[in-house]
Each structure stands twice: as C-alpha cells, then as structure tokens.
C-alpha positions in Angstrom: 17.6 -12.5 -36.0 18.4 -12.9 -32.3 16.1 -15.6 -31.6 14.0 -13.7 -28.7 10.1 -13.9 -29.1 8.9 -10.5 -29.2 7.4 -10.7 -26.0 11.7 -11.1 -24.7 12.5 -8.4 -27.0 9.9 -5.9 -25.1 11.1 -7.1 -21.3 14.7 -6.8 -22.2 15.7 -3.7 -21.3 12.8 -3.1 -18.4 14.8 -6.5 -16.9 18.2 -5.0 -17.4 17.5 -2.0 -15.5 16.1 -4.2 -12.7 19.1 -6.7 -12.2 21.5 -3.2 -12.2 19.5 -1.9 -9.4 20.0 -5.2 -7.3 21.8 -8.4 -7.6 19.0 -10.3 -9.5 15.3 -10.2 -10.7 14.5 -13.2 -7.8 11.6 -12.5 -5.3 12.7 -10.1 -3.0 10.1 -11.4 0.0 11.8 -14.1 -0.1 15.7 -13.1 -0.6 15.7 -9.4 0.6 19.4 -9.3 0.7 19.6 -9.6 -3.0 18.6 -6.3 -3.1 19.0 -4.6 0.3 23.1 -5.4 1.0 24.5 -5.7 -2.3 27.8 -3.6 -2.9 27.5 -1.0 -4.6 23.9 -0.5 -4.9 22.3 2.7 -4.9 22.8 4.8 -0.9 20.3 3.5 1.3 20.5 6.8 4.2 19.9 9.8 1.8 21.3 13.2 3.6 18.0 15.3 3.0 17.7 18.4 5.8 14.9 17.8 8.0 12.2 20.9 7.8 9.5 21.8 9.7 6.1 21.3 7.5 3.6 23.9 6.8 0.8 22.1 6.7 -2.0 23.7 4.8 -6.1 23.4 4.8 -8.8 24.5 4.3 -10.8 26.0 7.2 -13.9 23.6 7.1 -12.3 21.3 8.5 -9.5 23.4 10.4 -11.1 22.8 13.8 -12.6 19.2 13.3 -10.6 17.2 16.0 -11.0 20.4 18.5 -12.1 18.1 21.0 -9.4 15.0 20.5 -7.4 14.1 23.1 -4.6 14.3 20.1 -1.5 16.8 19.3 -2.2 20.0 17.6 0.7 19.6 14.9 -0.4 15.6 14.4 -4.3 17.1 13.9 -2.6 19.6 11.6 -0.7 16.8 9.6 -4.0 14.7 9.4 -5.9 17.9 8.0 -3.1 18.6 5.2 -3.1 14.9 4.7 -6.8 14.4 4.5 -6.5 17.5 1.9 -3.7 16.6 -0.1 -5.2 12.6 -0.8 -8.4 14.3 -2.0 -7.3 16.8 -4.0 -4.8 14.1 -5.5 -6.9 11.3 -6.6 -10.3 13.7 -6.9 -8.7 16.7 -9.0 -11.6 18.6 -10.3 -15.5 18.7 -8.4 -18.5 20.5 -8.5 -20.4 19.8 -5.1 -18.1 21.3 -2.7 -20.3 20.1 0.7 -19.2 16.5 -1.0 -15.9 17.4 -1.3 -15.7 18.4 2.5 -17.7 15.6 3.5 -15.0 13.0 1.6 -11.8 15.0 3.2 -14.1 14.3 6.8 -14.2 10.6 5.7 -10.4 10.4 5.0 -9.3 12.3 8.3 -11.3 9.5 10.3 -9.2 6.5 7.7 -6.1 8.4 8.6 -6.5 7.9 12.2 -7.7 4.4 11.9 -4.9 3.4 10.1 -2.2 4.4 12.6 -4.4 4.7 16.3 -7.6 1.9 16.1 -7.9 2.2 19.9 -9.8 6.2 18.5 -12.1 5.1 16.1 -14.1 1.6 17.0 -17.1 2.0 14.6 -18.7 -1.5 16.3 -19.5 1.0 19.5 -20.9 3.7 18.4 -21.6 6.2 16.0 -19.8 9.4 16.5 -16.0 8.6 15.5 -13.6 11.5 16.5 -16.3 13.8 17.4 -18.1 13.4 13.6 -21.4 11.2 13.1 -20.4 9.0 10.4 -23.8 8.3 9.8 -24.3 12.5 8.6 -20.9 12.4 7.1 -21.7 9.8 4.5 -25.1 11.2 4.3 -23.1 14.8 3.0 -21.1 12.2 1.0 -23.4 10.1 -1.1 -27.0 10.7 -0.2 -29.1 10.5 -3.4 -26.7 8.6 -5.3 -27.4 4.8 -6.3 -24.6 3.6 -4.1 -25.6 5.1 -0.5 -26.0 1.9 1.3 -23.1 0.0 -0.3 -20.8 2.6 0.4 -21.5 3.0 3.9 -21.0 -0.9 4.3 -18.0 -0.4 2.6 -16.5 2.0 4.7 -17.8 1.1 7.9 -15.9 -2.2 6.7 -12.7 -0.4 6.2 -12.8 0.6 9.7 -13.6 -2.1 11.4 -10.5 -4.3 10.4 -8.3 -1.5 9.6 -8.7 -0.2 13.3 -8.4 -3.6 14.5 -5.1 -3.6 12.7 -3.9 -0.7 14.6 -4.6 -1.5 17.8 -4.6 -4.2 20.3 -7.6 -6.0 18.5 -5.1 -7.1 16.1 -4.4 -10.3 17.9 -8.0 -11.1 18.2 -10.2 -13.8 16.2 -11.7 -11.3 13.8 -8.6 -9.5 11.9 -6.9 -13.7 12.1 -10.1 -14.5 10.4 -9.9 -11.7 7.8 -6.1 -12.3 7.0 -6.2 -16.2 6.0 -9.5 -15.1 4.3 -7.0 -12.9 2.2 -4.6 -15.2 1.4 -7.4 -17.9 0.1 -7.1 -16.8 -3.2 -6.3 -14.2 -5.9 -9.8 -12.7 -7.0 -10.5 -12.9 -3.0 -7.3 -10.7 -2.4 -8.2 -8.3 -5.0 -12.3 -7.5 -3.5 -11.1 -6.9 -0.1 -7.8 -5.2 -1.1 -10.5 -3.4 -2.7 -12.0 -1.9 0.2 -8.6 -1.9 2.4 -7.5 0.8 -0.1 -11.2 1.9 -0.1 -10.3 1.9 -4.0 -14.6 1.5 -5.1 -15.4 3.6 -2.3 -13.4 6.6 -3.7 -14.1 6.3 -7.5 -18.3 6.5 -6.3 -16.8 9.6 -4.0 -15.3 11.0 -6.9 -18.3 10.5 -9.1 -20.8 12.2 -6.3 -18.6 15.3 -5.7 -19.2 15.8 -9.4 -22.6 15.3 -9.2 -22.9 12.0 -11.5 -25.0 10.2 -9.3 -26.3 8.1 -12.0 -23.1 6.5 -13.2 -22.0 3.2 -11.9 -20.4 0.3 -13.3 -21.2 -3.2 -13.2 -19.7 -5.3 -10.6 -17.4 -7.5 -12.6 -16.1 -3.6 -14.3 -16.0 -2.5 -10.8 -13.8 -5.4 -9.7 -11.8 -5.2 -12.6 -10.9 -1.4 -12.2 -10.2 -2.4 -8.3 -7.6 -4.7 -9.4 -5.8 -2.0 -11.9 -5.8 0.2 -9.0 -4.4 -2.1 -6.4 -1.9 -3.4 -8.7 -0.5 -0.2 -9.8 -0.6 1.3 -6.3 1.1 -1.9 -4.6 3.4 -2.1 -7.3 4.7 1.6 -6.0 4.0 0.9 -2.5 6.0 -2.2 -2.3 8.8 -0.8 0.2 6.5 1.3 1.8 4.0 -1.6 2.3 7.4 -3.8 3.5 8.7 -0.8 5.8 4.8 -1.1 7.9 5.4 -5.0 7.6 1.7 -5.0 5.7 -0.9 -7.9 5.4 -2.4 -5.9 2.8 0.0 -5.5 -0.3 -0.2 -7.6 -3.3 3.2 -8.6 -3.5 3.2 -9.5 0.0 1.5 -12.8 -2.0 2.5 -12.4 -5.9 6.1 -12.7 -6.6 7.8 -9.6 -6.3 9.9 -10.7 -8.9 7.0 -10.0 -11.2 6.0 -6.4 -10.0 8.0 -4.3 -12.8 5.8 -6.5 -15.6 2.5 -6.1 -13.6 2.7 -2.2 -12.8 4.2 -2.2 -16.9 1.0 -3.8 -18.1 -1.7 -2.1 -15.6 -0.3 1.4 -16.5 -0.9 0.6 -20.7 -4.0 -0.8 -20.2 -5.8 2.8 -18.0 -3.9 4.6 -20.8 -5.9 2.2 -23.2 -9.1 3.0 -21.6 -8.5 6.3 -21.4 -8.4 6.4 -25.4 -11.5 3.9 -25.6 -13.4 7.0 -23.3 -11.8 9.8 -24.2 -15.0 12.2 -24.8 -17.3 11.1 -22.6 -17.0 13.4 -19.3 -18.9 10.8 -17.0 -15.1 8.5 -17.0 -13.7 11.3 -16.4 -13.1 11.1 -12.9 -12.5 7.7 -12.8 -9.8 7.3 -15.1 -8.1 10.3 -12.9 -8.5 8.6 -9.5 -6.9 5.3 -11.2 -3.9 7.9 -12.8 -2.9 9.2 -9.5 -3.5 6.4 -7.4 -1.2 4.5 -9.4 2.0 6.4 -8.7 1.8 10.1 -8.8 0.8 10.5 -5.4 3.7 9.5 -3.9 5.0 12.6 -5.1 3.0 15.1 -4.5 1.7 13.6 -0.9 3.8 14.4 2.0 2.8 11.0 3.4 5.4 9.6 1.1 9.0 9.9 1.4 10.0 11.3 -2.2 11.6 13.9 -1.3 13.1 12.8 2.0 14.7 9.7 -0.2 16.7 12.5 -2.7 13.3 12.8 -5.4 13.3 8.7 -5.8 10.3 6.4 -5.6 11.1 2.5 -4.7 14.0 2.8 -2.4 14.4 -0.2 -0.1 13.3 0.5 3.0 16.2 0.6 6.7 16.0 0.1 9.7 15.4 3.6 10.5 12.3 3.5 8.5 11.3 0.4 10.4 11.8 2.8 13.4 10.3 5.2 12.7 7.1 3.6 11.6 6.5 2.1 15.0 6.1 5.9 16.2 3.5 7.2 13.3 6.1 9.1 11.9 4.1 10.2 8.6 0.8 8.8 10.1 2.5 5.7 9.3 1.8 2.2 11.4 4.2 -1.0 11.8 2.3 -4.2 12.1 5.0 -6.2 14.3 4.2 -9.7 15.5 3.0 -10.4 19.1 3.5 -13.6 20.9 -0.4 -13.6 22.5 -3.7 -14.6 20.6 -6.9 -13.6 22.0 -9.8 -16.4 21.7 -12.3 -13.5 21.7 -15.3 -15.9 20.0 -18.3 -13.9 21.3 -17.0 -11.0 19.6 -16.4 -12.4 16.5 -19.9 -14.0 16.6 -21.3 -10.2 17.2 -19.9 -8.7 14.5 -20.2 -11.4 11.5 -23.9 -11.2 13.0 -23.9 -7.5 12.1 -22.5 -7.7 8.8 -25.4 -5.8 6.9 -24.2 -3.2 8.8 -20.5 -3.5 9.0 -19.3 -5.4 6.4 -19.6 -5.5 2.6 -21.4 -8.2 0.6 -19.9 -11.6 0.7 -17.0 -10.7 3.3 -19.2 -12.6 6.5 -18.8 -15.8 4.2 -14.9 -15.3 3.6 -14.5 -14.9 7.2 -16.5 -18.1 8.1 -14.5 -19.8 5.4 -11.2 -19.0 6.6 -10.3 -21.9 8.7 -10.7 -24.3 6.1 -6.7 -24.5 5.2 -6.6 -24.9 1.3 -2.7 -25.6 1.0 -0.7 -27.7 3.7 2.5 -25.8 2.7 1.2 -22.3 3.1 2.0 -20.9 6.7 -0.7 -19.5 8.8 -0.4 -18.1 12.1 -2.2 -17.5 15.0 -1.2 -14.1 15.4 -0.2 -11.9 12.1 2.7 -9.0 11.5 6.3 -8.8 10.9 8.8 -11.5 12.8 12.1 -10.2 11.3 13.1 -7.0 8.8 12.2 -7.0 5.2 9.3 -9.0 5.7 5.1 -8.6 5.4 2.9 -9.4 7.9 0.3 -12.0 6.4 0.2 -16.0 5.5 3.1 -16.5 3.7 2.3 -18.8 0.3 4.5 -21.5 -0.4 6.6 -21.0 -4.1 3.6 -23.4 -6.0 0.5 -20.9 -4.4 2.6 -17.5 -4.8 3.3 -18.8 -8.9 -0.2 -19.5 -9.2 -0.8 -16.0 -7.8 1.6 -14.6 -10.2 -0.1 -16.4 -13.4 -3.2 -14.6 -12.2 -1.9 -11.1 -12.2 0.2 -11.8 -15.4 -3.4 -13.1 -17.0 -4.8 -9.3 -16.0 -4.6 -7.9 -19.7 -7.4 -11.2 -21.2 -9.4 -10.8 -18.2 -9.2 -6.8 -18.8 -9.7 -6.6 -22.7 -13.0 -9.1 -22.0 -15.2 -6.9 -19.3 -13.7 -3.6 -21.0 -13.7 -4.8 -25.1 -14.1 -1.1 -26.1 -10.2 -1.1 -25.2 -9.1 -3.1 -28.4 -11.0 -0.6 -31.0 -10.1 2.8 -29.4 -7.7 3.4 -32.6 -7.7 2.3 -36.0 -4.9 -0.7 -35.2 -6.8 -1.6 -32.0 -4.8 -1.8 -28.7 -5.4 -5.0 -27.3 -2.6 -5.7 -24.9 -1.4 -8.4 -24.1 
C-alpha cells in the first residue's frame, strides 16, 4: 500500500505533469517567474510564418459596419470572428433570422471589448449603425427571457466598453471591479454576464426555437459557474496577456486551476449522460463543451496555431505588445495614474439600472465601498502595473484560499441543484 488517499492517488500524475512544465505547482499570480524564466522550459517565441487571413462570412452581415469609420480588413476580422464564435458555441439552429441576429449582437461585443469609445449604449440606441433595440428583438422576441436578456447585454456593454476606453478610470467600472472581488458567488453572476455565458445558452435555445425552456436561477448560476471555470481555466494566459479584471484565477489560486478545469469538465460530461435523450439540453450542454476549451482551436482569435498547435503557453512580452494594438481584437487593460471623480454619472446610470443593468448588480455597485478585508488591495484606478499580472483587487493569501475552497467545493454544490447527475448510470456518478 503506498499510503496515498485515493483522492492523492488520482492527482498524482495530473501534478507531475504540472511541476515538469514549470518549477512548481505554487500560484503563478503571485510567483510568475516559477513558470515564465525557468531553464529549460518549454520555447516561449514559437517560429510559426505569419499569413495573411482569409477571413470568411456570410453575406448578411458582409456590409454591416459599411458606414464605420473603421478598416475594411479589421471589419472583415470582426465579421469572421463574429461568425466563427457563433457557429462554435451554437453548432446546430433552426431559425436562421436568430442566428444572424446573434452574429449582429457578437460583432457589437467584439468592438466593445477592444474600442469602448464606438459603442456607448448609455447615449443612444443605434450602436455601430444597428438598433440594438431591433437586434435583440430578431434575437429573443417571444421567448420568456426578452427583457432579462436585453438587461443583460445592455449590461455587458456598458462596463465592458467602459473597460476599453477612457471611462475606465471613472467611478462606475472602480465601483464594478471591488464589487467583483467581494466575494466568490458575486464573482461568478457578473463573470456571468462579462462572458455573456446566460445570455448565449437563452441565444442558443431561441435560434432553435425552444422558447419555452429555461432553467431555474440557482441551475442557471450553477451552469454559469461550470462555464466560467472551464473557460478561465483555458484562458488563464490569455486573460494574463490583456492584464484582465475579469478571469477567475485572477482571484482563485492559480495553483488550483488544473484540479478545477479537471473537475468542471467530468461533471458537463456527467450531465451530459443524466440528459442524454432529451433534445431541449441539447444545446446547452454544447455551448458549455466548446466554451470550455475547444474554441481556442478552432477560433482565430486564439493563438493555437501561432504558438506551434499548443493551448496554455505563457504569455511574452511580445504578446503584451501586441495586445495594446488589438492585434486579434484583443485589448490590454494597463494601469493609469489618473482617477476620474465622475459622481453624477455614476448616479445616472445606477438610476437607470432597469434598463442597463441586470438584477441585483445596482446593489453590488452601491456596496462596493464597504472594504470587507483590510489586507486585500484596492485601487483607485484598475489594470496591469507590471508583466505577468491581472488588473483587479488583488486578495491577500487568507481571501484567495477561501476563494479556492469555494471552487474546489463546485462538485457538492453541483450534484445538489443538478441530483439527476449521480443516477445517470447504474453505479451513479457523483463526483466528488
């Protein structure tokens, strides 16, 4: 007997692959050059040939930014990119108008993510020459979840354009980034609509016309949290590279992220045996699947094959560079040295936020000034001060463990809202 509890015996070899890629398993936010400078570790420039894209679309959407002060071959990468996401984590459809009418809402997220100063969705209603209003009209109208979607999305856009443009030193997106480091269930709602992860699995249900289906809200969160666990887990470099405010591990111990992407990925193929037959979880269990790794290989937004067919490199400086000018629609979130004490807009908005906000958000916001941990480091202005290094509060060691124990604790909290997981075979499944 070698004395290891079985629960050793099955992290083993995972852990022994982990230390060979870098010095040790310890939390690379903290210690980057464990991982990032250690001799003989893998290449960290990987000679690929640089080509020239074809980007391809289709034509309902080929002339879309016409009238966009933007460059034709960006527009064309938005198109392809728009294109690529939705046919990636919504595989099959039946209501083609939908399916347009999602690409349409992911070519105006594209945008916000990397140029806020083209899409401020406080002003107005026509964003990059669509009315959103119409769009999510084509998207959702008729379903159950019209209204909460649009909040939802109208949410995304508002901080994430704030994030990418000069709004990002103002009270509102301070406000919304200690409000994400107040705790983990917090984290995980408005990571949620960040990765517009409940927003896309009611997109992928109304482009196949199952505008009846919907989940409670603890299921919903639940699912959310899979999702954002596996994709972060993926994304970690990525997420590091664009110095992020808005990656799990930017908060959880890194040092942990093997184990949590280990456990996520049983527990959708669990689920995916507890519904197996029942065509209405269809396309949820297929947006989680992709969105939880494979699209980072089949999306040219992701560097696969520019980093020699690998997924998880650590990120250079060149990366870092190249960030800061969009390359791959990409955005860095460095620190500035100014704050804006914009009050009267932040009163505006949290006043409007049955129109631009989901449910509950307006009281995180309000809530965020009330510091919960003397050790944890807020700032008055949020992104990357150095290399290797997220943009949001950093947790002291006690907060980011208690983080941790929360994502390690996902399989009880899973196998509770989701019980048909642990009698989809005739041993049961239960994970844990």
């Amino acid at each position: 007997m070698s004395g290891k509890t079985r629960y050793q015996e099955l992290w083993a070899y995972p852990l022994r692959l982990y230390r060979s890629f870098g010095k040790d398993s310890t939390d690379l936010t903290s210690n980057p050059g464990s991982l990032l400078v250690h001799p003989g570790s893998i290449t960290l420039e990987q000679s690929v040939p640089i080509v020239k894209e074809k980007w391809y679309y289709p034509t309902d959407i080929a002339n879309d930014l016409e009238h966009i002060d933007l460059p034709q071959r960006v527009k064309e990468e938005v198109y392809a990119c728009a294109w690529e996401y939705t046919r990636c984590v919504i595989p099959q459809y039946t209501n083609w108008k939908r399916y347009i009418a999602f690409m349409r809402i992911i070519v105006i997220g594209i945008i916000a993510e990397y140029n806020g100063e083209l899409v401020r969705v406080a002003e107005t209603d026509t964003l990059l020459g669509y009315n959103l209003t119409a769009v999510l009209a084509d998207l959702f109208q008729g379903t159950r979840i019209h209204t909460e979607m649009a909040w939802e999305f109208r949410c995304f856009l508002l901080i994430t354009a704030d994030k990418s443009s000069n709004w990002r030193d103002g009270l509102l997106f301070r406000s919304y980034v200690n409000a994400l480091a107040k705790s983990p269930s917090q984290w995980f709602r408005m990571r949620d609509t960040d990765a517009l992860i409940r927003f896309t699995l009611g997109a992928a249900l109304a482009c196949n016309d199952l505008d009846s289906i919907w989940y409670t809200e603890k299921q919903m969160e639940t699912l959310c949290e899979l999702g954002a666990t596996l994709y972060d887990s993926v994304a970690f470099f990525k997420h590091r590279t664009e110095a992020e405010t808005h990656s799990t591990f930017a908060y959880v111990p890194s040092s942990i992220r093997v184990q949590a992407f280990h456990q996520c990925r049983e527990l959708l193929w669990a689920l995916d045996v507890a519904w197996a037959g029942k065509p209405e979880h269809l396309v949820v269990i297929n947006f989680l699947r992709f969105f939880g790794g494979p699209i980072h290989m089949m999306m040219r937004r992701y560097r696969f094959v520019e980093e020699g067919l690998t997924i998880g490199r650590p990120e250079t400086e060149t990366m870092v560079k190249l960030a800061r000018q969009h390359f791959k629609l990409w955005n860095r979130v460095d620190a500035e040295n100014c704050s804006v004490q914009d009050i009267e807009r932040y009163k505006d908005l949290t006043a409007r936020s049955n129109e631009l906000m989901f449910s509950g958000l307006r009281a995180f916001l309000d809530a965020s000034g009330e510091k919960s941990c003397e050790d944890c480091q807020q700032r008055q202005t949020y992104g990357a001060e150095t290399s290797y290094a997220f943009g949001g509060v950093q947790l002291c060691s006690k907060c980011k463990q208690s983080w941790g124990a929360y994502v390690q604790s996902f399989p009880d909290r899973f196998n509770t809202v989701f019980p048909e997981v642990q009698k989809s075979d005739g041993t049961g499944c239960q994970i844990k």
